[in-house]
ZAMARGU-4260 file (C-alpha; in steps of 0.2 Angstrom, whole numbers, plus 5000, padded with zeros to 4 digits):
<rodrens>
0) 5059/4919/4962 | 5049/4919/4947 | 5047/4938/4939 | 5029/4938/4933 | 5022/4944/4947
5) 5020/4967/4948 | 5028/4977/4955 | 5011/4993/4954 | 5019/5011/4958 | 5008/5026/4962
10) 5011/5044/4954 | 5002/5061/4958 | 5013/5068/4941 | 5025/5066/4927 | 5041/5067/4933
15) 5036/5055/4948 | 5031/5044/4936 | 5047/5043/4926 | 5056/5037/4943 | 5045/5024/4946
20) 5047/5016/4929 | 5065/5019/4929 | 5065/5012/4948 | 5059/4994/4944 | 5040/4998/4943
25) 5032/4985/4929 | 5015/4997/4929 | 5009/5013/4936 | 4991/5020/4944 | 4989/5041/4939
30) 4974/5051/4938 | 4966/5060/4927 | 4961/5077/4930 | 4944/5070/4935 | 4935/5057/4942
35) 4951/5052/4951 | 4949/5048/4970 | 4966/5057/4973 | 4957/5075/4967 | 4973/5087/4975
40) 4986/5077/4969 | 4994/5086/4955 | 4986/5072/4943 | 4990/5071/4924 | 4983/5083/4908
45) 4979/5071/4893 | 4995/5077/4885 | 5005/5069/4899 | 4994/5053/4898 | 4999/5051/4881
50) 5016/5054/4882 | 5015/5041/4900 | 5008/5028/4890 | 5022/5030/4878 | 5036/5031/4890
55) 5029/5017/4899 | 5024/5005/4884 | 5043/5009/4876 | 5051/5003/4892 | 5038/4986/4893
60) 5030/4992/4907 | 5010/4998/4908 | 5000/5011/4916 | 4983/5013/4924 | 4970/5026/4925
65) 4961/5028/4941 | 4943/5031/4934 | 4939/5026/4953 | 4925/5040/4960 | 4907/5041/4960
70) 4899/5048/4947 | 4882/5058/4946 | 4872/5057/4931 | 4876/5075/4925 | 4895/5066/4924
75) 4892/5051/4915 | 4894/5059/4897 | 4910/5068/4902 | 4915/5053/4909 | 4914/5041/4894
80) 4924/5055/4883 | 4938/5053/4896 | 4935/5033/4895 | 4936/5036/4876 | 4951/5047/4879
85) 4959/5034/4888 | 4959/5022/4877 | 4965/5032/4862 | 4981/5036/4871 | 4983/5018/4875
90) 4981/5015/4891 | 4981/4998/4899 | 4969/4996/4911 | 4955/5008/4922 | 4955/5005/4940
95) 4935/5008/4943 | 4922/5009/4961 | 4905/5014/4951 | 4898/5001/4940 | 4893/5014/4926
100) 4911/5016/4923 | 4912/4996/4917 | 4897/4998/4908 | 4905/5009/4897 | 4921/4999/4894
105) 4905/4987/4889 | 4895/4995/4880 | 4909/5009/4869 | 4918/4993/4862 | 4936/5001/4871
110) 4952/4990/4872 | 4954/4994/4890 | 4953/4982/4902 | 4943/4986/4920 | 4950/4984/4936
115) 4938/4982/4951 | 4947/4996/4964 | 4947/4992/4985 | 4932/5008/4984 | 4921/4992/4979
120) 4925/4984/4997 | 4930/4967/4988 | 4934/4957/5005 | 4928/4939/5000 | 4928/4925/4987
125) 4910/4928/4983 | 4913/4947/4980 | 4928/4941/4965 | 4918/4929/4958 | 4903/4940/4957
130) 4916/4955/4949 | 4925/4942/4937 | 4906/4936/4930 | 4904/4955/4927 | 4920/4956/4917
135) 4932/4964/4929 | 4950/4955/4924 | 4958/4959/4941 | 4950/4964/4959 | 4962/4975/4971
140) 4955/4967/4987 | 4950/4977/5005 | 4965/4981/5014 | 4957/4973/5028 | 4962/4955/5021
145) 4975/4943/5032 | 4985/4934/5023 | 4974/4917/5024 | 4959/4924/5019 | 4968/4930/5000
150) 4977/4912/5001 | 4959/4905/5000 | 4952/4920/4988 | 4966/4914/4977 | 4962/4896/4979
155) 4946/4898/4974 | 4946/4908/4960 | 4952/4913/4942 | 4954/4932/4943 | 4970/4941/4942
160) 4972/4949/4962 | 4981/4964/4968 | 4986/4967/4985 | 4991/4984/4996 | 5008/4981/5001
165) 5014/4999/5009 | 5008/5014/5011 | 4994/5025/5021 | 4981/5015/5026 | 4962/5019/5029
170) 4955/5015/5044 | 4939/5012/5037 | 4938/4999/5023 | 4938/5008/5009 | 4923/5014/4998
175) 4913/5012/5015 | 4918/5030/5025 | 4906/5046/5025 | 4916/5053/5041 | 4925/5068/5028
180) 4909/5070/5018 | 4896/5072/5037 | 4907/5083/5045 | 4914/5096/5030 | 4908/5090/5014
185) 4923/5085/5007 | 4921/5069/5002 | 4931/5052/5000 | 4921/5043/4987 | 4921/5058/4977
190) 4941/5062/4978 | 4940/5074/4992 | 4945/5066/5009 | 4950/5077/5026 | 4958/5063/5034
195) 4946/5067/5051 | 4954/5049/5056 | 4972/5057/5058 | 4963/5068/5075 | 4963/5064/5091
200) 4945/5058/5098 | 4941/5054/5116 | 4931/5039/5120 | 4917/5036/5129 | 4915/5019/5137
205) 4898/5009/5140 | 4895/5020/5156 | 4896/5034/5147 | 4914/5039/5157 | 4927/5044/5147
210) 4942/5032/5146 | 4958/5044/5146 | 4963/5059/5153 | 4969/5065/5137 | 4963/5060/5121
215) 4969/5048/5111 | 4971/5046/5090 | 4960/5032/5090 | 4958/5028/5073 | 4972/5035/5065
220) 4985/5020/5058 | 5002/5017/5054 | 5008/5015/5037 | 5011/4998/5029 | 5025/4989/5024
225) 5026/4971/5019 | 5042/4970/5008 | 5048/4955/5017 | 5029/4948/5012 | 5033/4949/4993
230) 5037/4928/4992 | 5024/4924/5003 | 5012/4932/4991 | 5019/4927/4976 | 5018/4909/4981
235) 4998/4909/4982 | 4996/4918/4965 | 4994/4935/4970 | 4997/4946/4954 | 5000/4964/4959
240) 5012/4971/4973 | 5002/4990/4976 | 5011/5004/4985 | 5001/5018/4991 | 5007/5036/4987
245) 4998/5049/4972 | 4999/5062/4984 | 5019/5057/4990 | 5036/5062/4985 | 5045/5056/4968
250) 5060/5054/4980 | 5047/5043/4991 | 5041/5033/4975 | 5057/5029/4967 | 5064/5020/4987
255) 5048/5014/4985 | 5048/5006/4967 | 5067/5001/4968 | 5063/4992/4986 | 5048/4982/4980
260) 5057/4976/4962 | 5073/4971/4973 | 5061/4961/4985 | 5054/4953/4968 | 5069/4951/4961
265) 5079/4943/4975 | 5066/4938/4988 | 5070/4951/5001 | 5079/4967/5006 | 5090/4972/5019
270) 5085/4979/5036 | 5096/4994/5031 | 5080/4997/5014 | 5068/4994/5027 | 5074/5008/5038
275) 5074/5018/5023 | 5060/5015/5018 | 5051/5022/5037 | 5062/5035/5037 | 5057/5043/5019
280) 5038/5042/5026 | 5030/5034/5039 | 5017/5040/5052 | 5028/5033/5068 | 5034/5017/5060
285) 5026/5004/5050 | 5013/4989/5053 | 5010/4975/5045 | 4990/4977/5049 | 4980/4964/5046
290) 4990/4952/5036 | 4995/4942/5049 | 4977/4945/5062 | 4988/4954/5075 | 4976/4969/5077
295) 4977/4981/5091 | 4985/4996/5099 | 5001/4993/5090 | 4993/4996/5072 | 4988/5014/5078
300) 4999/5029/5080 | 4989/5031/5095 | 4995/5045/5106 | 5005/5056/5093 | 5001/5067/5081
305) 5008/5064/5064 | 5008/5081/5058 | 5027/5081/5059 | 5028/5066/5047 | 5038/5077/5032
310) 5049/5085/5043 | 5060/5071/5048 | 5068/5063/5036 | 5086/5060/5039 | 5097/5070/5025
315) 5108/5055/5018 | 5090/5046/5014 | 5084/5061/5007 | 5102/5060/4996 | 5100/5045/4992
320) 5081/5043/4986 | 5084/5061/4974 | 5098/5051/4968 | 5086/5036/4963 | 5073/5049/4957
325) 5087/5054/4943 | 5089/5036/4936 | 5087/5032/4920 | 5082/5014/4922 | 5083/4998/4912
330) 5083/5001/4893 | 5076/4992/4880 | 5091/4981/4871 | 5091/4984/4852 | 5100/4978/4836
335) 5104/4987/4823 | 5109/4983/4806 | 5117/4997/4794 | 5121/4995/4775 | 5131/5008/4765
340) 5136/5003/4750 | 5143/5013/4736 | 5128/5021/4726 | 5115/5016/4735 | 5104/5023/4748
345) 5108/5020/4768 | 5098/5008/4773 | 5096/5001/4792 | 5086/4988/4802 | 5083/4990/4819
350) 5075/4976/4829 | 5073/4970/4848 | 5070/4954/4858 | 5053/4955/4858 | 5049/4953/4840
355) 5050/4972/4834 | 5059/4976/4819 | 5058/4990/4804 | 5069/4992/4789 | 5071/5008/4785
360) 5083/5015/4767 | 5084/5034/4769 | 5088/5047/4754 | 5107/5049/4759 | 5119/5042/4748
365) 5137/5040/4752 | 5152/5052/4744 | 5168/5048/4741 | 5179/5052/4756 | 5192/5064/4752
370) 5201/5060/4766 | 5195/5052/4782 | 5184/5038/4777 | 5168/5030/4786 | 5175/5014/4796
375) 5166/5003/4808 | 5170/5012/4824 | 5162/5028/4816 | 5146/5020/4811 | 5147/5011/4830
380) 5149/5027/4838 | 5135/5036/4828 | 5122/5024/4829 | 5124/5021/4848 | 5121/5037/4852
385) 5103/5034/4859 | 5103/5043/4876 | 5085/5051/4881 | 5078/5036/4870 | 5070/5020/4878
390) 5084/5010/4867 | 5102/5003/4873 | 5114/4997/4858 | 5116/4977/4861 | 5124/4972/4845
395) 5129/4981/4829 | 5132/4975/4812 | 5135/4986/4795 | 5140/4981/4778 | 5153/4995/4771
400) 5160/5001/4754 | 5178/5006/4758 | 5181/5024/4754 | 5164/5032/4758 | 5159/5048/4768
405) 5144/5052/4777 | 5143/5070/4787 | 5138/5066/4806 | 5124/5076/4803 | 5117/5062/4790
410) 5120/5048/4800 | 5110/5058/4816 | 5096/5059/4805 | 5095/5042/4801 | 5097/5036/4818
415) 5086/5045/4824 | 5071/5042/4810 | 5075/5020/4815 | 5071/5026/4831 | 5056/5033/4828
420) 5050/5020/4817 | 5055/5005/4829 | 5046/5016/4843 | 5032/5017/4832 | 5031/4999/4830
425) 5034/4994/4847 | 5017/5005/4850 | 5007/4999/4836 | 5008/4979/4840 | 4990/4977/4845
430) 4975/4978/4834 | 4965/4990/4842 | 4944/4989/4840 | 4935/5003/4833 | 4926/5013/4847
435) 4908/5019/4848 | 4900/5032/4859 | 4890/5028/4875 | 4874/5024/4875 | 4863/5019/4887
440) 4845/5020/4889 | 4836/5014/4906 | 4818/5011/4911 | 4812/5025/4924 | 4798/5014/4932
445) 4781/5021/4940 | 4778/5021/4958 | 4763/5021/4965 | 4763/5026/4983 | 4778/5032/4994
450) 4779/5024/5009 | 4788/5020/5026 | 4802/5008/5029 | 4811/5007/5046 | 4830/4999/5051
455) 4832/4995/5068 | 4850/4989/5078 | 4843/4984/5094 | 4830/4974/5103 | 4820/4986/5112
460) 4818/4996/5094 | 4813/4979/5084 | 4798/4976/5099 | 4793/4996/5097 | 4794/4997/5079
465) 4785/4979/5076 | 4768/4989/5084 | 4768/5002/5076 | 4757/5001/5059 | 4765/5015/5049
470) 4781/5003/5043 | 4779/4994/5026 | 4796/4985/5030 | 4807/4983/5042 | 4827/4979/5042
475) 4832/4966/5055 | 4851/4962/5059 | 4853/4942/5056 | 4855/4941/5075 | 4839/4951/5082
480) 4831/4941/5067 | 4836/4925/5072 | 4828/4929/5091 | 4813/4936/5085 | 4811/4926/5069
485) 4794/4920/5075 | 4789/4935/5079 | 4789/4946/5065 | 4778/4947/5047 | 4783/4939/5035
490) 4777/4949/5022 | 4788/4963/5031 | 4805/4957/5036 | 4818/4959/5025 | 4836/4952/5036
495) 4854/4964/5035 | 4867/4954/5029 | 4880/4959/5042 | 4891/4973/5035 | 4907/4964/5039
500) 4907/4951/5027 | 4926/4949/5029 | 4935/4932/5022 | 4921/4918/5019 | 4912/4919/5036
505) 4893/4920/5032 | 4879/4914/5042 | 4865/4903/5035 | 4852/4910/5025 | 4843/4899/5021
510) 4823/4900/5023 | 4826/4919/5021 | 4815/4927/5007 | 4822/4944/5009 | 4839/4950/5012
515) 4845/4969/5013 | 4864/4965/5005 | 4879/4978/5013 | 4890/4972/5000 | 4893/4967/4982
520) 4896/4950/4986 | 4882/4946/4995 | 4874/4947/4978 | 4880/4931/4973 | 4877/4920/4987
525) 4857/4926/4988 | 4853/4925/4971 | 4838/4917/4974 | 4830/4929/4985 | 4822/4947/4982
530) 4836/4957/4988 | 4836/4973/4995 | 4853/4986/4992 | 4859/4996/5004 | 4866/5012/5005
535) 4886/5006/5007 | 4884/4999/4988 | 4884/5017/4983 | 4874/5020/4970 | 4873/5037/4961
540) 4868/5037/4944 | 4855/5029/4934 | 4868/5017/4924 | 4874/5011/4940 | 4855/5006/4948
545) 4852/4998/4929 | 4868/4986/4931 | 4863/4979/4950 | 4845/4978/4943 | 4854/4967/4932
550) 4864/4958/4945 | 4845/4952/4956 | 4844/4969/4964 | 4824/4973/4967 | 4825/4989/4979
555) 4841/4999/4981 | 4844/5012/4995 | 4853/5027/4985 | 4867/5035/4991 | 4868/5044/5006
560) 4878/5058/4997 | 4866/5064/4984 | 4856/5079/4984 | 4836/5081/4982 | 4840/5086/4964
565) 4849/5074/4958 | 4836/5059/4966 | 4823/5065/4956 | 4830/5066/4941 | 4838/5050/4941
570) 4830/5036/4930 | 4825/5025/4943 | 4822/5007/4933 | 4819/5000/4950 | 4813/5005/4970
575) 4822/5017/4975 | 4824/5022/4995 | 4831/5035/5004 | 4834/5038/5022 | 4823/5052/5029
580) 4829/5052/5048 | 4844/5043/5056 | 4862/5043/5060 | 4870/5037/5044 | 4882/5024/5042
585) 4901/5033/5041 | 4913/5019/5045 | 4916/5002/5043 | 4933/4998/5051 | 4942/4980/5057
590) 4951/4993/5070 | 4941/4989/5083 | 4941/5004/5095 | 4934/4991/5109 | 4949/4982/5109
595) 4962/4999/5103 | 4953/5009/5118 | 4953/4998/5131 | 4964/4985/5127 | 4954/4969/5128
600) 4941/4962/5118 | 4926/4968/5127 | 4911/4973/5114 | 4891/4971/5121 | 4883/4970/5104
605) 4868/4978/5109 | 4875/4992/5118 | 4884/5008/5111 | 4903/5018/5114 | 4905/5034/5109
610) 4921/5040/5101 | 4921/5063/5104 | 4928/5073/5093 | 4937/5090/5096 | 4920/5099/5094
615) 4911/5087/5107 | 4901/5078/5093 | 4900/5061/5100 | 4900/5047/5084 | 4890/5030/5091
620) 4902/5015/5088 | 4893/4999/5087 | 4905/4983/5088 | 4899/4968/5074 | 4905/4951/5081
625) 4906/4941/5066 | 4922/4946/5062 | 4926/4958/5078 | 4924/4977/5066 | 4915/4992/5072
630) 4901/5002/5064 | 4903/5021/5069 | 4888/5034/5064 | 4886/5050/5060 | 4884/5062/5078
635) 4868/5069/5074 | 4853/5063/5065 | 4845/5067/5046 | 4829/5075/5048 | 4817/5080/5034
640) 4800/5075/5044 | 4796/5095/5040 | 4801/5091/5022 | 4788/5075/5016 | 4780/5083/5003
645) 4795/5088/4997 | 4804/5069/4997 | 4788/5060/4994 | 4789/5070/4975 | 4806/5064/4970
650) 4800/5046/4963 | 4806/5036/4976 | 4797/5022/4984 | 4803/5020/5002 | 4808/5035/5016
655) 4818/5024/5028 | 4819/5027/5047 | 4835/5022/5052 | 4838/5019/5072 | 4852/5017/5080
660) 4853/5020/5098 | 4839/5027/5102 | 4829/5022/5115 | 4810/5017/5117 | 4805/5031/5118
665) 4813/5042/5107 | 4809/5028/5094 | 4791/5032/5097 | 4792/5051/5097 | 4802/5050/5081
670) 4789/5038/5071 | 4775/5050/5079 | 4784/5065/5071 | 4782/5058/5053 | 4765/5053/5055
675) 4760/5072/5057 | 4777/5081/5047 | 4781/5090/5062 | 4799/5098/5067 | 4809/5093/5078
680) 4818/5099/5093 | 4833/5092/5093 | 4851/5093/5085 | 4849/5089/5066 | 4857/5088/5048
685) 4850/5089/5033 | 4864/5077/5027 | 4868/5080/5009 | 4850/5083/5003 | 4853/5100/4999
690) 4872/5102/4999 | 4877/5087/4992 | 4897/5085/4987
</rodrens>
């Protein structure tokens, strides 16, 4: 097997990060400090950055900087002194979610490359094309992604691809869950996730009755392992081998590592490294997930907690992976050259296979030996002394006067200044471009009225919303459009894209003016109509809503996690939009609880499950049958119908109304409520308006 493909280790620190290089890793993911979605990992100062790049770059592999939250705009400038930062240390590549973060690689002139993270819910071929016209060099596709579908991604397209192959795994697709940020305002996008989806939930069936005596841990999945996938893989192209784990062990990371390279290396690993590998962490065992489309009960740990997951691993592992931890790895092989001569200066040249060399004549001149003269096993012996550097002595050649002496001490000191000076080449090759400062300047456009929008998920909603005269749009799922096309205005239909938009199944759009686009791919293959954004593309700063203006974007639905404050002073270049009263969006998941509950496919697309959660909150789950996921919402509903001046003086354009499974008439009752502003009765939140995350 071919070597060119890489092996991508995590690391939550330093020292974890030294065993992964030295375990076989060819690059490394860390965090900074900030803007890292692992925000309690340990994560790296800018000292240890520096001196990562350096360890790394000495030993030919490269490093990473997950720059992969959402920013606010109070962030940006912070954030482009860290992207500055970056770049001045040498660092490779930025794994990014938020578009501002690439406009700044853009527009500051840095030698980084960007990286297009899983947060951007990359699942299709539309979605890489449209991130490799945007400049992205490599997309780290959706976890959610069989094998076939990246074999047709890869067909299709130019753009280098990285793939999960072990580790945790979300259960919603990544960059599309708000379940940690509803419930305690700990967010995922943001750095901060819970994990609400490692609890147990009970779940109601289409009856309302729950299905179990006991409840089950619906959502919560094994951990991944696809080792013996590696030359599969690598044979459609796929660039990057990614194991999960800033917040796990360096005795995990360097198994980890050193499996992974020995799968790239030699086109498998024993059972015997497989069961290692489970036994040094997994929650109950590993799947394989969705590489191979065999989703069900058996990817779940579905009726154990996995609390206990540290406290079992077997002691000769545990012996075994601490011993890897401590390796030093491969080092770099060197030549070295030494002349001394009588009378004249030492002088040495190092060089290695790559093309690195320095000549280096130090201020040392020989003395006549007394009695024990230099030979050429002496000058061997000193200059391979190059433990605790990146360097191994290959071959070793001197021209020598007869009769010489040169203290230890001397010949140290110039060992170690060739060191230094080859090291120093080694990290200078490239020709760096000067770097400017971020600046961006966006339009904040005039609106004239604020008015009433309203999303709908069932029939009996579309037909109670479509008489009611308050509604300047209203958002139509493909299928209730498709039954109801001739029905509704078309001056105010604008058609959801469905949200699943795994692999390349899309339905015809055509003779659609107006689309509402769940995901960034969508962008490209509607080009041609007036498209709406939707609140999963996660927009939270004024850069951000500039560069999907510039991608065809006319009207974008902000971020469900920003607060009052922050909407209004955003720059708003174009419509804005932000939901005044539903229950939001918090999972996008390919798990299908339908089929994990029961056991058989068995979703009624019109017609809502509940999953309960130890607080008896009940989260509607909606199955989408295009490509057999679930939508699961927040348990209670935003409310701000007591707060319309307040959200009608922030510079947005539309308050949306989104319904999920409400009935008839609870529709009515709610759209009456924001005619007049009144409060309501019932259970509420206020989301994130005024708490935000």
């Amino acid at each position: 097997m071919e070597n060119n493909i890489e092996i991508l280790a995590p690391a939550g620190g330093y020292d974890t990060f030294v065993s992964a290089i030295n375990n076989g890793a060819d690059a490394v993911y860390i965090g900074g400090k900030s803007f890292s979605a692992r925000k309690n990992a340990v994560n790296f100062s800018d000292k240890e950055i520096i001196n990562a790049v350096k360890y790394a770059h000495l030993r030919g592999a490269k490093v990473y900087i997950t720059l992969n939250t959402l920013l606010k705009d109070s962030e940006i400038k912070d954030a482009s002194e860290f992207v500055k930062f970056c770049d001045s240390a040498g660092v490779d590549a930025l794994i990014i979610q938020d578009l501002s973060v690439l406009a700044m690689i853009k527009n500051m002139n840095v030698n980084l490359v960007p990286h297009a993270s899983t947060q951007m819910t990359v699942m299709n071929t539309e979605g890489v094309k449209i991130c490799e016209k945007m400049g992205y060099t490599r997309v780290v596709l959706a976890r959610e992604l069989s094998f076939d579908d990246i074999k047709n991604i890869s067909e299709k397209t130019n753009c280098e691809l990285e793939v999960f192959v072990h580790g945790a795994l979300c259960v919603c697709c990544s960059g599309q869950c708000l379940l940690s940020s509803v419930i305690g305002a700990r967010s995922g996008n943001r750095g901060d996730c819970a994990q609400p989806c490692r609890l147990w939930y009970n779940l109601i069936d289409y009856d309302g009755k729950k299905v179990f005596k006991t409840p089950k841990y619906l959502i919560s999945l094994k951990d991944l392992c696809l080792v013996d996938e590696v030359g599969k893989f690598k044979e459609i192209g796929v660039k990057s081998f990614k194991i999960e784990g800033r917040m796990k062990s360096k005795e995990y990371v360097s198994l980890a590592s050193n499996a992974y390279h020995t799968a790239k290396i030699n086109g498998s690993v024993s059972s015997e490294t497989v069961a290692e590998l489970e036994n040094i962490f997994s929650r109950s065992g590993f799947t394989k997930a969705y590489f191979n489309s065999k989703i069900g009960r058996g990817m779940l740990n579905f009726d154990k907690n996995n609390d206990e997951v540290y406290k079992n691993i077997d002691e000769n592992v545990l012996k075994k992976a601490s011993e890897m931890a401590k390796n030093e790895g491969v080092k770099r092989k060197i030549e070295i050259y030494a002349r001394v001569l009588k009378d004249e200066k030492i002088l040495v040249k190092f060089s290695d296979d790559f093309g690195n060399g320095i000549f280096y004549e130090s201020d040392i001149v020989p003395q006549t030996a007394s009695n024990a003269p230099l030979t050429y096993e002496k000058l061997y012996d000193a200059f391979a002394k190059l433990g605790g550097t990146a360097f191994s002595l290959e071959k070793f050649s001197c021209d020598l006067d007869e009769n010489l002496f040169v203290s230890a001490k001397d010949l140290n000191s110039v060992r170690r200044e060739g060191v230094r000076l080859l090291e120093d080449k080694i990290l200078n090759t490239q020709n760096r471009k000067t770097v400017k400062n971020f600046e961006y300047h966006t339009e904040n456009k005039e609106i004239e009225k604020c008015g009433f929008t309203a999303s709908v998920r069932t029939s009996e909603q579309l037909e109670t919303v479509m008489r009611e005269d308050v509604f300047e749009k209203i958002f139509v799922p493909y299928k209730l459009y498709k039954k109801y096309e001739n029905n509704l205005k078309n001056d105010n239909r604008i058609v959801c894209v469905p949200y699943d938009a795994f692999g390349d199944k899309m339905p015809d759009l055509s003779g659609i003016e107006r689309i509402s686009a769940t995901n960034i791919s969508q962008l490209g293959i509607c080009r041609e109509k007036e498209i709406f954004a939707e609140a999963s593309l996660n927009i939270t700063n004024s850069v951000a809503l500039d560069m999907y203006k510039n991608l065809g974007v006319s009207c974008a639905h902000l971020s469900n996690e920003l607060t009052i404050s922050e909407i209004k002073n955003m720059k708003k270049c174009i419509d804005t939009e932000i939901t005044v009263y539903g229950k939001i969006a918090v999972m996008l998941t390919k798990a299908c609880v339908v089929k994990n509950g029961i056991g058989k496919c068995g979703c009624k697309s019109e017609k809502f499950l509940y999953i309960e959660d130890r607080l008896g909150k009940k989260f509607p789950v909606i199955t989408n049958k295009l490509n057999c996921t679930n939508t699961i919402f927040n348990s209670a509903p935003i409310v701000m119908s007591d707060r319309l001046n307040e959200v009608k003086n922030i510079g947005v354009r539309y308050l949306r109304l989104e319904f999920t499974d409400e009935g008839k008439n609870l529709v009515k009752s709610i759209t009456s409520l924001y005619k007049s502003g009144g409060k309501c009765g019932f259970e509420f939140t206020r989301g994130h308006y005024y708490r935000g995350v």
